[in-house]
C-alpha positions in Angstrom: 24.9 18.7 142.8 28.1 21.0 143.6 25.6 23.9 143.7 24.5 22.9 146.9 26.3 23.3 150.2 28.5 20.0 151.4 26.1 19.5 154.3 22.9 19.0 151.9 25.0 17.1 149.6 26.4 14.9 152.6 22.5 14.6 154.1 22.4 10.8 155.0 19.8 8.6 152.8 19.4 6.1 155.3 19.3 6.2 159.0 22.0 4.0 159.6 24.6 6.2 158.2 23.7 9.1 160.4 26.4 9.7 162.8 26.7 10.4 166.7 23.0 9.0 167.7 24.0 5.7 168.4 22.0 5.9 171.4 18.5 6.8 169.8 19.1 4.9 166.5 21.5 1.6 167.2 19.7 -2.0 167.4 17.6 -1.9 170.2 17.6 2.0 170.9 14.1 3.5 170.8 13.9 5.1 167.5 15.6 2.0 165.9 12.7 -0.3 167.6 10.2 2.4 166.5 10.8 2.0 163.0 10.8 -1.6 163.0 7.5 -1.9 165.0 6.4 0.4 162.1 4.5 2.7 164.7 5.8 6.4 164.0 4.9 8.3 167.2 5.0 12.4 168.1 8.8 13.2 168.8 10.8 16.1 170.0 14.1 16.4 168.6 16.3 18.3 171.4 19.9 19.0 170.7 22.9 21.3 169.6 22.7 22.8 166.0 24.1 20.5 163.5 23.8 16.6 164.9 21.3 15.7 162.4 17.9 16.5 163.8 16.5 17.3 160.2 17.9 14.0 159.1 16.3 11.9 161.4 13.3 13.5 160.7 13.3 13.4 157.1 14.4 9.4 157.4 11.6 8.6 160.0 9.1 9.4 158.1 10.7 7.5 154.9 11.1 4.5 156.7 7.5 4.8 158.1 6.6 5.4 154.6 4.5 9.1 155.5 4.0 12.1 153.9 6.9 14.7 155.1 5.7 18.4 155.0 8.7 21.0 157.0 7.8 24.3 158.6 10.2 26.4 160.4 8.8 28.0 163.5 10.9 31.3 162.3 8.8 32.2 158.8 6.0 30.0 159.8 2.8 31.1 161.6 -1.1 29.9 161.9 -1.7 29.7 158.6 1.0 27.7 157.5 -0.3 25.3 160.2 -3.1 25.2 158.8 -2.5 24.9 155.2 -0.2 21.6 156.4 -3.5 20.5 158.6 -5.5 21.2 154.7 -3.1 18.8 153.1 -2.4 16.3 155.2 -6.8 15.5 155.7 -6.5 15.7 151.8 -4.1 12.8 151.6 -5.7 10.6 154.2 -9.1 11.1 152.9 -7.6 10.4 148.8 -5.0 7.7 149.6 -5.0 6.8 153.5 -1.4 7.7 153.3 -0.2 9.7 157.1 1.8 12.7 156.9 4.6 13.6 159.6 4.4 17.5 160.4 8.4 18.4 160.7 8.8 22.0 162.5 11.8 23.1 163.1 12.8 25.4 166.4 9.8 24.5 167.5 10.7 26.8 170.5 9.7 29.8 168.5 6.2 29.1 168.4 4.0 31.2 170.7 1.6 29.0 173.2 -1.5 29.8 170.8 0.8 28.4 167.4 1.7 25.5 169.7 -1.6 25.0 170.9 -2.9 25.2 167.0 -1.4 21.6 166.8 -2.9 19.9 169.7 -6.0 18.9 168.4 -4.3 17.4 165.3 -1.8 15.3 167.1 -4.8 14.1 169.5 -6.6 12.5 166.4 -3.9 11.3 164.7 -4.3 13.2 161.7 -0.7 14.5 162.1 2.1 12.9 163.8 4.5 16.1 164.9 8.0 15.6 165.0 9.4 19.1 166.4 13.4 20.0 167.0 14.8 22.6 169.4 18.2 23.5 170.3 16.3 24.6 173.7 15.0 22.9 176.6 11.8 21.5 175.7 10.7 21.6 179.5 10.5 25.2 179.6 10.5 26.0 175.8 7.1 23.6 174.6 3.8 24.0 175.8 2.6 21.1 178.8 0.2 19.9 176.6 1.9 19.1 173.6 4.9 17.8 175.7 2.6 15.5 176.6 2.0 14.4 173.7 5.1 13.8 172.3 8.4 12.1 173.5 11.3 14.0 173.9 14.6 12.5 172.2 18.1 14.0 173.4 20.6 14.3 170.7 24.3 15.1 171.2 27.2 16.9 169.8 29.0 14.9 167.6 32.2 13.4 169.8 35.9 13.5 167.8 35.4 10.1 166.1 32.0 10.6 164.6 33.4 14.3 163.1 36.5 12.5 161.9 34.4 9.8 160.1 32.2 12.5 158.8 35.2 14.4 157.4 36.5 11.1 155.8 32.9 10.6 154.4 32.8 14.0 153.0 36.2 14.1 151.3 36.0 10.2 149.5 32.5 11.5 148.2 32.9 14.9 147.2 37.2 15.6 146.8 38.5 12.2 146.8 41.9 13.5 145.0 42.5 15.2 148.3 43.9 14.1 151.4 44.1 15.5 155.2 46.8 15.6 158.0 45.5 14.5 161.0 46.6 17.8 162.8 44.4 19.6 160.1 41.7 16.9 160.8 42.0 17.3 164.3 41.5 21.3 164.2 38.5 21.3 161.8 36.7 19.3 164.4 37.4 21.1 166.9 36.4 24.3 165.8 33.4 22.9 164.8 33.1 22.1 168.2 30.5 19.0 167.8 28.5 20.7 165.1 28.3 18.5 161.9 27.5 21.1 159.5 29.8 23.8 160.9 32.6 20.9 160.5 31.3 20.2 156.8 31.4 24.0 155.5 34.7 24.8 157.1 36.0 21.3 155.2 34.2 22.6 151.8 35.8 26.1 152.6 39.2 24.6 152.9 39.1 21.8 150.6 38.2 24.6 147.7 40.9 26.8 148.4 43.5 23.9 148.6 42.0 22.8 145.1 42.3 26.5 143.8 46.1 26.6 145.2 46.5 23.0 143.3 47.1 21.0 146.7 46.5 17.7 147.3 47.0 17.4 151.0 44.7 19.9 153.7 47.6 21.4 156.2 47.0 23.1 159.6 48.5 25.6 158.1 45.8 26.0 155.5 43.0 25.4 158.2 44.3 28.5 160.5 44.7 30.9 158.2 40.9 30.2 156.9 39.4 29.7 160.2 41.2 32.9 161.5 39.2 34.6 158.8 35.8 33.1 159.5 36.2 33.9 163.2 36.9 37.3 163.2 33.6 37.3 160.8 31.9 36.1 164.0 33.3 37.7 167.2 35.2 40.6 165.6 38.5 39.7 167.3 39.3 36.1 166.4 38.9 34.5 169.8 36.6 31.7 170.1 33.5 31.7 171.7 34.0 30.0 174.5 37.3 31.5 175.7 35.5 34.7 175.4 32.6 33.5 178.0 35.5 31.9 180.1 37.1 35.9 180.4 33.9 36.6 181.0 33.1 34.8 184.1 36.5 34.9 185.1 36.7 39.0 184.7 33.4 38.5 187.2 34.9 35.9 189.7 37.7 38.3 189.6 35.8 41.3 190.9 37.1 43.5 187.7 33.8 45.3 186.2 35.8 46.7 183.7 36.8 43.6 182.4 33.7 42.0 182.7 31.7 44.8 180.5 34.9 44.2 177.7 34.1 40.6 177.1 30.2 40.9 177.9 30.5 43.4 174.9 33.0 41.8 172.6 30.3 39.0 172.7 27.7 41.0 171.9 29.7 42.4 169.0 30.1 39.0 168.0 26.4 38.0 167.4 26.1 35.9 171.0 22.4 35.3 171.6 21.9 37.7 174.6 19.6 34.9 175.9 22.6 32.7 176.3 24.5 35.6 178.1 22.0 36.0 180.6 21.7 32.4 181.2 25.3 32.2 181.8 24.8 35.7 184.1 22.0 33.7 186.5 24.4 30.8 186.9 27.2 33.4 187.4 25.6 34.7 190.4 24.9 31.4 192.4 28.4 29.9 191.4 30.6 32.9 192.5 28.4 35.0 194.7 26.1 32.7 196.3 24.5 33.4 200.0 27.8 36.4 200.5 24.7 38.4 198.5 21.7 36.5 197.9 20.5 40.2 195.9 22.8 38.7 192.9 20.3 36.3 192.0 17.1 38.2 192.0 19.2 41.0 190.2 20.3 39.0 187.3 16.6 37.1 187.0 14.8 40.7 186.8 17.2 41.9 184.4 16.5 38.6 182.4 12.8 39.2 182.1 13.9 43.0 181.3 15.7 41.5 178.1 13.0 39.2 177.5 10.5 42.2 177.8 12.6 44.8 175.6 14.7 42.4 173.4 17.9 44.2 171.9 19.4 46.7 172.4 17.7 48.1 175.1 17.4 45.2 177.0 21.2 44.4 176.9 21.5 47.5 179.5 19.7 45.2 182.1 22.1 42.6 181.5 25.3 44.5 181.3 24.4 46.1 184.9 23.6 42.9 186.3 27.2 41.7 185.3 29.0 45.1 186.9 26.7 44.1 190.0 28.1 40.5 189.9 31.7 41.7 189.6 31.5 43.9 192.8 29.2 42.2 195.2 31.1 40.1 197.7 32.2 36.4 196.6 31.4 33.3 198.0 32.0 30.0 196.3 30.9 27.9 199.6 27.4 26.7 198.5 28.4 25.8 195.0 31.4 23.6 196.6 29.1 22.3 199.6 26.3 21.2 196.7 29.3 19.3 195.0 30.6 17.8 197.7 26.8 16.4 199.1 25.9 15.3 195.8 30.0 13.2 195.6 28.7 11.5 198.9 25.1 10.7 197.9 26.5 9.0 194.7 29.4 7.2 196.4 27.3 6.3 199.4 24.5 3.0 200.7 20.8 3.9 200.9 20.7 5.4 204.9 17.4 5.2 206.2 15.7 7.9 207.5 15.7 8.4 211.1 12.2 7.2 212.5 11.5 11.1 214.4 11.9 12.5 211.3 9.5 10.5 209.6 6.5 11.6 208.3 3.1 10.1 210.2 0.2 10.7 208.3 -1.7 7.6 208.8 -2.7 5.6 212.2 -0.5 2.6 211.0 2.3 4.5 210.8 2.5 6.6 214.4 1.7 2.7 215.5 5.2 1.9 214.2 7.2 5.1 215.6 7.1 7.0 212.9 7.8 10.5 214.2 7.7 10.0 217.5 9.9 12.0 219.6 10.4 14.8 216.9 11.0 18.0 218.2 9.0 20.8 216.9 11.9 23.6 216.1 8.8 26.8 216.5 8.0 25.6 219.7 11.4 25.8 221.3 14.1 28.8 222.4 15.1 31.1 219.5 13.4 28.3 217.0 16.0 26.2 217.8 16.0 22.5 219.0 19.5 22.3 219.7 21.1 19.0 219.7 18.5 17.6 217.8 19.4 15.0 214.9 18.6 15.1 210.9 21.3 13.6 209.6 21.2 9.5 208.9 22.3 7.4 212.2 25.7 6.7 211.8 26.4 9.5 209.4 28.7 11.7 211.3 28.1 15.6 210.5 30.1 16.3 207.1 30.8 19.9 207.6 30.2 20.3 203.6 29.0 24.2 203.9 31.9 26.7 205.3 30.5 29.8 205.0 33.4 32.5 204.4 34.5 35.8 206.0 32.7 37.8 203.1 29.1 39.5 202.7 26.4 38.0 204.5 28.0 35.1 204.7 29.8 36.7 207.8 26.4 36.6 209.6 25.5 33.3 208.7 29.2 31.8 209.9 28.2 33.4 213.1 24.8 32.0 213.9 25.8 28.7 212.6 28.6 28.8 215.1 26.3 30.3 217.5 24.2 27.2 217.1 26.9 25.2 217.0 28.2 26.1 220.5 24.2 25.4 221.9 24.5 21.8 220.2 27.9 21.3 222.0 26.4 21.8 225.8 23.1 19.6 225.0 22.8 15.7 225.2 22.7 14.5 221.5 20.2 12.0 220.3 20.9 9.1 220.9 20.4 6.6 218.1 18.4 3.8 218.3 
């Protein structure tokens, strides 16, 4: 039906021909075994907007042959919850047949709406299949995590948009062709989202019919994509160069700067959320331990937009960026975690050293577990200088350098203080 957007019309009919979950739905992948044990099971859905989580849905429960009933945690409530719980005892109790209980953004539902579902999933009479573009772990309640698996889904890569985009245009234009530079820019300002790539191609594609082309240019896609961003962001920069100037302006120590982008995303529609997400990680990339204030400022302020919502929680967050972009730099615990984690993965299994064991049995002091460990409270300064924690045989890799900036100035100095104590006492000697 071409009253219908291209996404609904290009909805797949069979799970097969959905695209980019290879991993969840290929021979031998879990929801592909699912559906051939024929045991349909509680699922979260957890991905990006746009890579099909309505689809799968909607196919799971036609290839488990259930009743499908879709809420959406945004207009829905208790009582819709409810009615759903009504309908689906009403079709086990008439025909035996199961019903699958689809709600989408499942992460705005209160504890008490999530709750509300428990007791249904428990008995069986509902198997809940929910999707969130959020983390589940900190978005859906304990209880019904624990009831449900959580399924990752991911953007869809360049080939899977470019075989959508051929999909779409031999079902729906096939007197129209596309350059693969055109191609090419379509998918990547859809930027892995399958039905942001499918209404900029039906945006396109009708304006090259109305202009009686046969072929999509680039030049066609920039001139209607410059449009539909400046729709979005005010100012026709893409989203994520914009939160690029925005850390940047911050790592830069220009608040100026920093407020200009944190404000031309705001203009732009940016969930604040996601700003202050980016503001937390912000402050331990740029300003670590040179001000370990950064962090707790940029939590507070948050909860403060969590508290107040908009606008009056986007003060919070806009001071906690001007903080950011003054306070003293340091990159050196970002670049020390990077560098430990490198060597972990690149590196054998060391043991751990037998003094730094842990004892807690009679077996194990019996075999030298902890023995000779040197309790650091109990010596000079709480300090047992030249004692060992690294591996034996791992020489010291020197991955933290604290630099000349903030308190970072203070910690260089004790850790050379220590350093020089180390130096004038016998090391450990490994066994």
């Amino acid at each position: 039906m071409k009253n219908q957007p291209l996404p609904e019309r290009l909805r797949p009919t069979a799970l097969e021909d959905v695209l980019g979950q290879d991993h969840l739905l290929a021979p031998g992948r879990p929801l592909h075994t699912a559906v051939q044990t024929g045991r349909p099971h509680s699922m979260i859905l957890w991905g990006p907007p746009g890579v099909g989580k309505t689809s799968i849905a909607r196919l799971l429960a036609n290839a488990f042959d259930c009743e499908f009933q879709a809420i959406s945690a945004v207009f829905a409530g208790v009582k819709e919850i409810r009615a759903a719980v009504a309908l689906a005892q009403q079709l086990r109790d008439q025909s035996e047949r199961p019903t699958i209980l689809f709600i989408d953004e499942i992460h705005r539902f209160n504890k008490s709406q999530q709750d509300g579902l428990l007791p249904h999933v428990e008995s069986g009479l509902l198997t809940f299949i929910g999707a969130t573009t959020e983390n589940p772990s900190f978005e859906v309640n304990s209880a019904l995590l624990s009831r449900a698996r959580v399924y990752v889904l991911k953007a869809l890569e360049s080939e899977s948009q470019q075989a959508l985009l051929k999909r779409a245009l031999q079902k729906d234009y096939p007197g129209l062709q596309i350059e693969p530079d055109a191609a090419a820019a379509l998918c990547e300002l859809a930027d892995g989202d399958g039905r942001r790539l499918l209404n900029s191609l039906e945006q396109t594609a009708e304006a090259a019919v109305q202009q009686d082309k046969s072929i999509i240019d680039i030049d066609l896609v920039q001139a209607l994509a410059g449009s539909s961003t400046r729709r979005f962001d005010k100012g026709g920069d893409a989203f994520y160069d914009q939160i690029s100037a925005l850390h940047k302006s911050v790592r830069g120590s220009d608040p100026d700067a920093a407020l200009y982008w944190f404000c031309r995303m705001l203009d732009g529609g940016t969930d604040p959320r996601y700003l202050a997400r980016r503001i937390v990680r912000m402050a331990w990339e740029d300003i670590g331990l040179a001000d370990p204030r950064a962090m707790q400022l940029c939590n507070d302020a948050a909860a403060t937009y969590e508290r107040l919502g908009s606008p009056e929680g986007e003060l919070a967050l806009a001071q906690a960026v001007i903080y950011l972009a003054v306070a003293a730099k340091s990159n050196a615990g970002y670049a020390a975690f990077n560098a430990a984690r490198k060597y972990v993965s690149q590196d054998q299994s060391r043991p751990v050293p037998m003094h730094l064991r842990n004892a807690p049995t009679k077996l194990m002091k019996t075999l030298g577990h902890g023995k000779g460990y040197r309790y650091a409270h109990a010596e000079a300064d709480a300090y047992a200088a030249g004692e060992q924690y690294l591996p034996d045989g791992m020489p010291p890799p020197g991955w933290y350098q604290p630099v000349d900036r903030g308190l970072e100035i203070k910690i260089r100095e004790k850790l050379e203080r220590l350093g020089q104590r180390d130096a004038q006492t016998q090391p450990r000697k490994s066994p």
